[in-house]
C-alpha positions in Angstrom: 243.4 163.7 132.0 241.1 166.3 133.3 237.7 165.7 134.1 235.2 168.4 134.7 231.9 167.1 136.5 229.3 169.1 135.4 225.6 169.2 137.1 222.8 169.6 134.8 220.9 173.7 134.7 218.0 174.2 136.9 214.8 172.3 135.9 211.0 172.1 136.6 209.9 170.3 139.3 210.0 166.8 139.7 206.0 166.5 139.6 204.2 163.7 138.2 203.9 165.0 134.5 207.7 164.4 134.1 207.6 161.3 135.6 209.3 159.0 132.1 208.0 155.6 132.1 210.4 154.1 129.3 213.6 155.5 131.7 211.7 154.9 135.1 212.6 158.4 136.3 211.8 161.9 136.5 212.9 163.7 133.2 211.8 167.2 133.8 213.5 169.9 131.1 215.4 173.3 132.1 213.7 175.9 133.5 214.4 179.3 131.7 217.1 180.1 134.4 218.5 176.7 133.6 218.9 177.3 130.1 220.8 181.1 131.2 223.1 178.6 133.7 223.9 176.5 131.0 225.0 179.3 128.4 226.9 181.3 131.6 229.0 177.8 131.8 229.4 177.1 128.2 230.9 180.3 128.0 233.1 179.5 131.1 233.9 176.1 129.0 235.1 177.9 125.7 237.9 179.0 128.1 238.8 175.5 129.0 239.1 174.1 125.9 237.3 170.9 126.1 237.7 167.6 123.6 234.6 166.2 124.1 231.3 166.2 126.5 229.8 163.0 128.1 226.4 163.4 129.0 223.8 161.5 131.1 220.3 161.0 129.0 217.9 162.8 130.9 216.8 165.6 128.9 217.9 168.4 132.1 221.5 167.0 131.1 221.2 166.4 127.7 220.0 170.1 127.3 222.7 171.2 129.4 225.6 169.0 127.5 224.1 170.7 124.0 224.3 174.0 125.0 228.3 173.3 126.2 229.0 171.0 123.0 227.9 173.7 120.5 229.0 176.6 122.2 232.5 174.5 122.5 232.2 172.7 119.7 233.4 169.4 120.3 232.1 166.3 120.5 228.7 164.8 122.6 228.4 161.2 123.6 224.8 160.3 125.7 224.9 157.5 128.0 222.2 156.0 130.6 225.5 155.3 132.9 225.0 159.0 134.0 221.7 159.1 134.5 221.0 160.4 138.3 220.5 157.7 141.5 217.3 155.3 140.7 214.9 156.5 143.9 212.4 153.6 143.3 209.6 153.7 145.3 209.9 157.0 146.2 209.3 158.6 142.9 205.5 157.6 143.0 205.3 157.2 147.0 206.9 159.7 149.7 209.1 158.4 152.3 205.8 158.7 154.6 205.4 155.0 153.0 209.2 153.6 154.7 208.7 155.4 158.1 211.5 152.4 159.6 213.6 152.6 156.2 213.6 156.4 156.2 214.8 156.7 159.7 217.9 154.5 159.0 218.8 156.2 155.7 218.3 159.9 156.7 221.6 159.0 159.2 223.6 158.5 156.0 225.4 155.3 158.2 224.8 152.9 155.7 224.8 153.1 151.9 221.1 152.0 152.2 219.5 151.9 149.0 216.4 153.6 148.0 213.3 151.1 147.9 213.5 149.0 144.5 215.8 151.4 143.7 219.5 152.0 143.8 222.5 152.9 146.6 225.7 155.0 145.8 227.5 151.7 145.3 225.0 150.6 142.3 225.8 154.0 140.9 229.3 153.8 141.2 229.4 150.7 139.4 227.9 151.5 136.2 229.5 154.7 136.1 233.1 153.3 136.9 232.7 151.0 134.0 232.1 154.2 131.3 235.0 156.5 133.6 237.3 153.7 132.2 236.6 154.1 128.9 236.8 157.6 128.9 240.4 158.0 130.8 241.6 155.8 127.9 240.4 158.2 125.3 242.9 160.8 124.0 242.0 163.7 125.5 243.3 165.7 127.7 239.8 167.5 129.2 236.3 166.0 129.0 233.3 167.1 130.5 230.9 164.7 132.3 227.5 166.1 132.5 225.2 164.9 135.1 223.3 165.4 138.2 224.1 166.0 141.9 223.8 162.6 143.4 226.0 160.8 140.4 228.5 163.4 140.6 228.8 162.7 144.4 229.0 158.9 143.7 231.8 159.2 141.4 233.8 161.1 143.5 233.4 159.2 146.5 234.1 155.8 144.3 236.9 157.3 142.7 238.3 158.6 146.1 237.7 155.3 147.4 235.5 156.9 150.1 232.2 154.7 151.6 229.2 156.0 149.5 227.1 156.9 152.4 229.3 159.9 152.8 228.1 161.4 149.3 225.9 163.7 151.6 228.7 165.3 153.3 229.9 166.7 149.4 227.8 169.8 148.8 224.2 169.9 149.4 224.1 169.0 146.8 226.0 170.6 143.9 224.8 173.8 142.8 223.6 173.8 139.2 226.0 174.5 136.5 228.9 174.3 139.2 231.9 172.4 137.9 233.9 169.9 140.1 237.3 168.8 138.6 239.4 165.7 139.2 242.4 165.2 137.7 243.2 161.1 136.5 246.9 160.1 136.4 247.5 157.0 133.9 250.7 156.2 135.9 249.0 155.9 139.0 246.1 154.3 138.2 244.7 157.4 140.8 241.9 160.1 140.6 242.8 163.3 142.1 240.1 165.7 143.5 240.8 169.6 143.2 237.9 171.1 142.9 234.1 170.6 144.2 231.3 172.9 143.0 233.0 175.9 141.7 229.7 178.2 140.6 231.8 181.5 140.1 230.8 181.8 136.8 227.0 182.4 137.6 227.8 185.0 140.1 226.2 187.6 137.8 222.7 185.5 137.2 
């Protein structure tokens, strides 16, 4: 099975306004560019032939997956498991609050998790557990859309690679770029071959 990591258009700013109290996370929408991304990739997609889209729940990825699903048209399934890496604290407070915390986490040494929020490891878990229901789907390509931090997650996880060296893969993700691994039944093994290709919105 191929799988086609997908990160989310360009949105608004994370500013307090977006800030979703029911999910406990920013939820901005797509920016106007983010909406062209989305349509640039959904017309990349149509070439790929798809059999279904996976989407994370925030609405940047939600919009996103729509845009691919109907331009496709195959099937959408949401889930929370994709939502991006919980930040905690730091969505309300800056970092300015963790000054000792901050200066251990900015080294990437340690999969240090975000105050009363989540590490790459929490991340991996719940989306490992929705990966294996997908890979047991009949399909053959499925697109996972999400945001820059989850996509780095599963790839390290999958890989088997520590999760504090997500922030060596892309910086992050460019929007709309595509990352494709490859899962091989028989092997029980995901295969990485490529990380945010973007081609397609060389002309936005």
């Amino acid at each position: 099975m191929d799988l086609y990591l997908i990160r989310h258009g360009a949105c608004c700013d994370s500013t307090a306004e977006f800030y979703d109290d029911e999910k406990r996370t920013m939820n901005p929408p797509l920016t106007e560019k983010g909406v062209e991304q989305a349509q640039k990739l959904a017309e990349r997609c149509k070439g790929i032939r798809l059999n279904a889209v996976y989407s994370s729940d925030l609405l940047r990825a939600l919009q996103t997956s729509q845009i691919i699903a109907s331009t496709v048209k195959c099937g959408l399934s949401v889930s929370p498991a994709l939502r991006e890496i919980d930040m905690g604290d730091i969505y309300k407070k800056s970092w300015d609050h963790y000054p000792e915390l901050f200066a251990k986490w900015v080294l990437h040494r340690e999969d240090i998790p975000y105050p009363n929020g989540e590490n790459g490891a929490d991340v991996w878990k719940r989306c490992s557990a929705l990966l294996l229901q997908i890979v047991q789907e009949p399909h053959e390509k499925i697109a996972i859309v999400a945001h820059g931090g989850t996509i780095r997650s599963i790839v390290c996880g999958a890989l088997g690679i520590a999760q504090q060296k997500r922030f060596l893969f892309g910086a992050p993700p460019e929007n709309c770029s595509i990352t494709v691994m490859k899962y091989i039944e028989a092997e029980n093994q995901y295969f990485l071959h490529t990380f945010n290709d973007f081609s397609h919105l060389k002309t936005i």
